[in-house]
C-alpha positions in Angstrom: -73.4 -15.1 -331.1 -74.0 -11.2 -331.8 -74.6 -12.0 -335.1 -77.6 -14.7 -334.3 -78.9 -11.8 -331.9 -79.2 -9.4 -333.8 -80.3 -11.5 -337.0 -83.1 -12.8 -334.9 -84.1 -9.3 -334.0 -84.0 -8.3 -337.3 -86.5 -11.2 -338.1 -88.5 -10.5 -335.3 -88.6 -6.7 -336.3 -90.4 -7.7 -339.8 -92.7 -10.0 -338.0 -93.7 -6.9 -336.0 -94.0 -4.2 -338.6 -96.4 -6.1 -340.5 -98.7 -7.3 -337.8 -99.0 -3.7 -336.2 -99.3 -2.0 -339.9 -101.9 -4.1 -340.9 -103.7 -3.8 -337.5 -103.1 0.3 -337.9 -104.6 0.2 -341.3 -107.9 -1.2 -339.5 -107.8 0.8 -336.3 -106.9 4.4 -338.3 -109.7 3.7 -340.9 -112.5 4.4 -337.6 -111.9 7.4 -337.9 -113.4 7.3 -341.4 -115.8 4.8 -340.7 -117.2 7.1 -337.9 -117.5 10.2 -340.2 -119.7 8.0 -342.7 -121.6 6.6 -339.7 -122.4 10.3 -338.6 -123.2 11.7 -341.9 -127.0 10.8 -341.8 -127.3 8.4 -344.8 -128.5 5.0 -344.7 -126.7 3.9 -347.8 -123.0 5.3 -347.6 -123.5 4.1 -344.1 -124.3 0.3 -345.4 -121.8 0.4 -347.9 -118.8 2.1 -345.5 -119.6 -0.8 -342.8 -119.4 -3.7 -345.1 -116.4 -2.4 -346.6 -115.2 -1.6 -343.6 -115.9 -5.0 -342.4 -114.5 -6.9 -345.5 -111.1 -4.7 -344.5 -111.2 -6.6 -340.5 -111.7 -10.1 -342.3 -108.8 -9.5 -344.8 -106.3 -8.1 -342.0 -107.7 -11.1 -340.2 -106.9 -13.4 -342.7 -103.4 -11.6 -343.4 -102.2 -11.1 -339.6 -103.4 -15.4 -338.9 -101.0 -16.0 -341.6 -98.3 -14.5 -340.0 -98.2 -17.9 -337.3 -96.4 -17.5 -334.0 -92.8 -15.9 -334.4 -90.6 -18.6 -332.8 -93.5 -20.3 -330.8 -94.0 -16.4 -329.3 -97.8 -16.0 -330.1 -98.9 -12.7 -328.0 -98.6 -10.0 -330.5 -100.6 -12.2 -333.4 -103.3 -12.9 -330.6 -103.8 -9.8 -329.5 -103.9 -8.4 -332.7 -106.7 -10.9 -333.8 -108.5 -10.2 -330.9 -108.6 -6.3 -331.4 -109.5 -6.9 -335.1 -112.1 -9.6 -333.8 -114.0 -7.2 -331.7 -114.3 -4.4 -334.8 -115.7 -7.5 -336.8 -118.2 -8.8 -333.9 -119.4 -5.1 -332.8 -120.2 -4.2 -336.3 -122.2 -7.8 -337.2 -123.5 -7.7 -334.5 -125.0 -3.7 -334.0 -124.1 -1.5 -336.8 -125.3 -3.9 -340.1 -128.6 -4.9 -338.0 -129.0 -1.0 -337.5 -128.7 0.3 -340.2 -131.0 -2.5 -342.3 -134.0 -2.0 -339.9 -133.9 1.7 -341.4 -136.5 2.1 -344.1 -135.1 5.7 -345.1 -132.0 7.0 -346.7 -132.3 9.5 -344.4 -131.4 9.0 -340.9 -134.0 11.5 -338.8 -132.5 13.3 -335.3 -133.2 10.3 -333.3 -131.3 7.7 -335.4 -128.6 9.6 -335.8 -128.1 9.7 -331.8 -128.5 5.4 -332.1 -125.4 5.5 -334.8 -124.1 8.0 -332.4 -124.2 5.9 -329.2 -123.5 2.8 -330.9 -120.2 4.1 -332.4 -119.5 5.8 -328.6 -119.8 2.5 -327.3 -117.7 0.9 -329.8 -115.2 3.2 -328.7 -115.7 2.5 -325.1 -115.4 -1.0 -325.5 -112.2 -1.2 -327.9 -110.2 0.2 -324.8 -109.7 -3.4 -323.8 -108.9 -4.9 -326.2 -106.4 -1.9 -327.8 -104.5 -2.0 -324.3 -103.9 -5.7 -324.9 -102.3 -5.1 -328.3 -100.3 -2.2 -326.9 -99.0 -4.3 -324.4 -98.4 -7.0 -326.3 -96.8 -4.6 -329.0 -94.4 -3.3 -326.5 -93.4 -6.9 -324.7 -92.4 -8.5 -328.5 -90.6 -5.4 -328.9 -88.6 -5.3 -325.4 -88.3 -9.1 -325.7 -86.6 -9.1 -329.0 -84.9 -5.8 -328.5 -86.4 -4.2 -331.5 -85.0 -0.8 -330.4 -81.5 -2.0 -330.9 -82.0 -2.0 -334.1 -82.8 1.2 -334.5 -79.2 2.6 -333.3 
């Protein structure tokens, strides 16, 4: 019975790694992505957000393969639903944004647009970053993930 235990937490500990790496991946590279969004050029700013955006769909794609571990489906949800709002914000206010620019150049005023649009990108991530964090830390109290750790 031990041996089931702590075989099904090992299972369950693999299942978790890669859903929160690949969601880290996404989440550490805003940092990035704001840096390009502040540095004032049209261009890099176009071609940072769709690449930035083709990295969400990817980790989308990769994290919805993962399926429910043993019918539990919190930590895949909650995931997708952190990795769906990066993907929604920036379709739906950075790409429109920065195409209505005509120059490469952004002037003072655009730059405080990015600015604010980034800022309340952040603001509105809290959400759905607290439900992964929960739901990080239920999978790993319910499967006992810090056993294995001893």
């Amino acid at each position: 019975m031990l041996f089931s235990c702590k075989e099904k937490a090992e299972r369950a500990k693999v299942y978790h790694d890669a859903i929160v790496k690949a969601t880290a991946i996404v989440t550490d590279s805003v940092i990035d992505y704001a840096d390009v969004i502040h540095s004032g050029n049209r261009t890099n700013s176009l071609v940072v957000t769709e690449n930035y955006l083709s990295l969400i769909l990817r980790t989308m794609d990769s994290v919805n393969a993962k399926n429910n571990f043993e019918g539990d489906s919190a930590l895949r949800v909650s995931s997708l639903g952190l990795l769906g709002f990066y993907k929604d914000y920036i379709r739906q206010n950075f790409i429109p944004y920065f195409s209505t620019l005509s120059a490469d150049s952004l002037n003072e005023n655009e730059l405080l647009i990015a600015d604010s649009l980034h800022r309340k990108m952040m603001d509105d991530e809290v959400q759905y970053w607290n439900n992964f964090n929960n739901a990080e830390k239920d999978f790993s109290n319910t499967y006992d993930l810090m056993s294995l750790e001893e």
